[in-house]
C-alpha positions in Angstrom: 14.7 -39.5 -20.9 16.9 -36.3 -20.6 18.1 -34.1 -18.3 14.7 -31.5 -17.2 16.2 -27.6 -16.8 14.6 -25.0 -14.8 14.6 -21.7 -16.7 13.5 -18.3 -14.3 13.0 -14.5 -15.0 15.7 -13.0 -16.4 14.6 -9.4 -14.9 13.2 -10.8 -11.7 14.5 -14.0 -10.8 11.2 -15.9 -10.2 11.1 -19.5 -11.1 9.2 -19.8 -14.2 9.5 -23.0 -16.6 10.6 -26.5 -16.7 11.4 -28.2 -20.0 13.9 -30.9 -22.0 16.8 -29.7 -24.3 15.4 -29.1 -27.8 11.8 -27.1 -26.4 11.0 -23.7 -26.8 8.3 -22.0 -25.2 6.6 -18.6 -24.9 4.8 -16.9 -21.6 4.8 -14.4 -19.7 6.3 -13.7 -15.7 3.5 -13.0 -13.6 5.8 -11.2 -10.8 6.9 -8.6 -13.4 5.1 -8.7 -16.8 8.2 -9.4 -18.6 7.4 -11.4 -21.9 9.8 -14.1 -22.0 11.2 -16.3 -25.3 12.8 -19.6 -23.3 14.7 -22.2 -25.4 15.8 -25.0 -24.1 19.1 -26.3 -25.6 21.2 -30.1 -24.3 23.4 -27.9 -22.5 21.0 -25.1 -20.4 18.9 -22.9 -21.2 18.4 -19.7 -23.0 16.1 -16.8 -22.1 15.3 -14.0 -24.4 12.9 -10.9 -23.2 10.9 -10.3 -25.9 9.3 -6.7 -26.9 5.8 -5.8 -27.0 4.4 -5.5 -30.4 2.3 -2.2 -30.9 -0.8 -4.1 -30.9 -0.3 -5.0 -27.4 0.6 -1.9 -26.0 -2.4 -0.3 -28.0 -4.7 -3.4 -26.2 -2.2 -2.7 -22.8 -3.2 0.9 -22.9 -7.3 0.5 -23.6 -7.7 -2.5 -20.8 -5.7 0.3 -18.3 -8.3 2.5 -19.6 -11.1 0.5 -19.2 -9.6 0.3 -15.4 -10.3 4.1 -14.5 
């Protein structure tokens, strides 16, 4: 069926995702928040850290302020 590659925080190092060449995925790394773009290619694997779109820092910023 394929080979299964292991793909893990760029930033951090912490294990993260498991897939076959030719997937692509989205998430995020619960050690460090970093938002992560992983695709999965027949040779290894590629990891991308995305940025945060305004509209999630602006939703970032009111659930911190919810906190206080």
């Amino acid at each position: 069926m394929g080979d299964i590659f292991l793909a893990s925080c760029p930033v951090c190092g912490r294990s993260l995702f498991k897939g076959r060449a030719t997937s692509y995925i989205e998430g995020g790394c619960p050690k460090c928040k970093t938002y992560l773009a992983v695709t999965f290619l027949r040779d290894g694997v590629h990891v991308s850290v995305m940025e945060k779109r305004s509209e999630d820092a602006a939703s970032e910023q009111a659930t911190v302020l919810m906190k206080k």
